[in-house]
C-alpha positions, 0 to 999 in steps of 0.5 A: 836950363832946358824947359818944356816949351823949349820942344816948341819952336824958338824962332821970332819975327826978327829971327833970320831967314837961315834960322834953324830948328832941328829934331833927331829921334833914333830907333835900333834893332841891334841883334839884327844890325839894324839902326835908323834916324828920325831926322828933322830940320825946319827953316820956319821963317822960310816956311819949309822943312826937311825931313829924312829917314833912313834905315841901315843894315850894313857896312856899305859907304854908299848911302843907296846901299842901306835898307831904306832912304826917304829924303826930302827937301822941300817939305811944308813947314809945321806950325808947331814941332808938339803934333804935326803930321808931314806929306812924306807919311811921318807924325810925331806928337809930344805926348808930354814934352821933354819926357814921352814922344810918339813916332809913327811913319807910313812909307813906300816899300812896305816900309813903317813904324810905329814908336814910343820915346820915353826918356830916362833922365833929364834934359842935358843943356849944353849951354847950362855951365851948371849943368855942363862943366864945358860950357862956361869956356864955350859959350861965345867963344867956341864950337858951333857959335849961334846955330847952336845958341840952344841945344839939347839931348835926352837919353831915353827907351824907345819901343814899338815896331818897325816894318822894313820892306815887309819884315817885322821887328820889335824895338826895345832899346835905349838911344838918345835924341837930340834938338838945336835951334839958332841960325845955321849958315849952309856953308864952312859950318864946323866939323863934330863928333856925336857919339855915345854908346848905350848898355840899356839902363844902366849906362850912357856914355855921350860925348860931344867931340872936336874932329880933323879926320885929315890931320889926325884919327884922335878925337878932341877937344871935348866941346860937351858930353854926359854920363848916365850911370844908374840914373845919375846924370852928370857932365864930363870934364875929359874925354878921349880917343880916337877911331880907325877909318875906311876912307871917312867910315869910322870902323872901330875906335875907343873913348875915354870919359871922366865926368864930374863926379870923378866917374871914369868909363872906358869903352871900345867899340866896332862897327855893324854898320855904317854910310856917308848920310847927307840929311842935308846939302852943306854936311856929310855925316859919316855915320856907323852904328857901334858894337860897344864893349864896356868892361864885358858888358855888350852896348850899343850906339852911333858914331856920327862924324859930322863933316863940312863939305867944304871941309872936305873939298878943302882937305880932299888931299889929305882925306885921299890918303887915309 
């Protein structure tokens, strides 16, 4: 069970020195193809952090060729991830942990925002077995190990502005965050599927998902995963799928979810954009933002094929032929 003082940090003093702790806010202007990420990772017992933020706007599978990029490495640590303010001009303070963050960021270019989460549900604990039907069978045995010995997601609204190299737009939309804490090795860490997609209110689909892109499109096994149906949160029991690729760049796919109360939703989807994005050094995340069709209603939201380098540089033999 996810508390409030699980959005503080989680290390120790005897914590190890490759102890992680992450924090994922997304943001979308979907009628102008826009998606960007939040996205931070802290090494506190080294006393650095990586922030990144990234904006995209098209089908271009080079990184550089989105809208906006500010990754930096090597960034001081904050003393608490409840209010802090970073040398690259990004602040997030929790306004109420868990349920009301604030978000704002003063970047080069013209480029800013200033946005409010506000969550609709709560927290999803992957690791609760009452809570989420696939964790009894995980929990020592399965996918991510310890780097993910705590995790969560929040499906929530998020508003506010965003000003990109000088436009401005409004920010109306439902997505959902994401945090993990444990020690994450740099290096042969395991390949996932995040993806949901989202119809305002009334519906988010989200799954957690196994992923060999060199040996087969098909996604799976089911590692955890939600739906949030008219306010009712419940984990899934079974999902399925699988994705079109232009190389690694997820181009349209379809998924398949049961949850425990027997609610089934089926969804396709296409993507309006997509990168290769490396938030940090040891993973690829080939990402695309998907127009989701969900029986005629018209949703939206992030397929993130998360993918070891040395994964890749494995395979590469394989992936060449996709």
């Amino acid at each position: 069970m996810i508390l409030p003082e699980h959005a503080e940090f989680q290390f120790g003093a005897d914590s190890p020195y490759d102890w992680c702790e992450t924090n994922f806010f997304p943001f979308a202007v979907p009628e102008h193809r826009i998606s960007g990420s939040i996205y931070l990772l802290s090494r506190p017992r080294l006393g650095v952090t990586m922030s990144d933020i990234v904006i995209q706007d098209r089908i271009a599978p080079e990184w550089e060729a989105q809208a906006y990029v500010d990754n930096q490495q090597h960034l001081p640590c904050p003393q608490s991830l409840l209010d802090y303010s970073l040398p690259n001009g990004l602040s997030v303070r929790a306004v109420k942990p868990l349920e009301h963050y604030q978000m704002s960021y003063e970047g080069i270019d013209d480029t800013s925002f200033e946005l409010e989460f506000r969550s609709l549900m709560s927290p999803f604990d992957m690791n609760d077995p009452d809570m989420d039907p696939m964790a009894a069978g995980r929990i020592g045995a399965g996918w991510g190990g310890a780097a993910f010995s705590g995790h969560y997601e929040i499906t929530g609204r998020i508003t506010g502005r965003l000003t990109l190299r000088g436009r401005e737009y409004a920010v109306d939309y439902v997505d959902t965050l994401d945090r993990s804490w444990g020690p994450r090795k740099e290096r042969a860490n395991g390949n996932a599927i995040w993806i949901h997609g989202s119809f305002g209110e009334e519906l988010t689909v989200h799954a957690f998902l196994g992923l060999d892109p060199a040996r087969t499109s098909a996604f799976g096994p089911l590692i955890s995963g939600y739906a949030l149906a008219d306010g009712e949160l419940s984990g899934l029991v079974a999902a399925e799928g699988g994705a079109e690729r232009h190389r690694l760049l997820p181009m349209s796919n379809t998924l398949h979810v049961t949850d425990k109360l027997g609610r089934s939703f089926s969804l396709t989807g296409a993507a309006i954009n997509g990168c290769v994005w490396a938030p940090f050094p040891s993973m690829v995340y080939a990402q695309s933002f998907m127009r989701w069709n969900w029986n005629g209603r018209i949703g939206h939201g992030v397929q993130q094929d998360v993918l070891s380098r040395a994964y890749l540089t494995r395979e590469r033999d394989l992936i060449a032929r996709i």
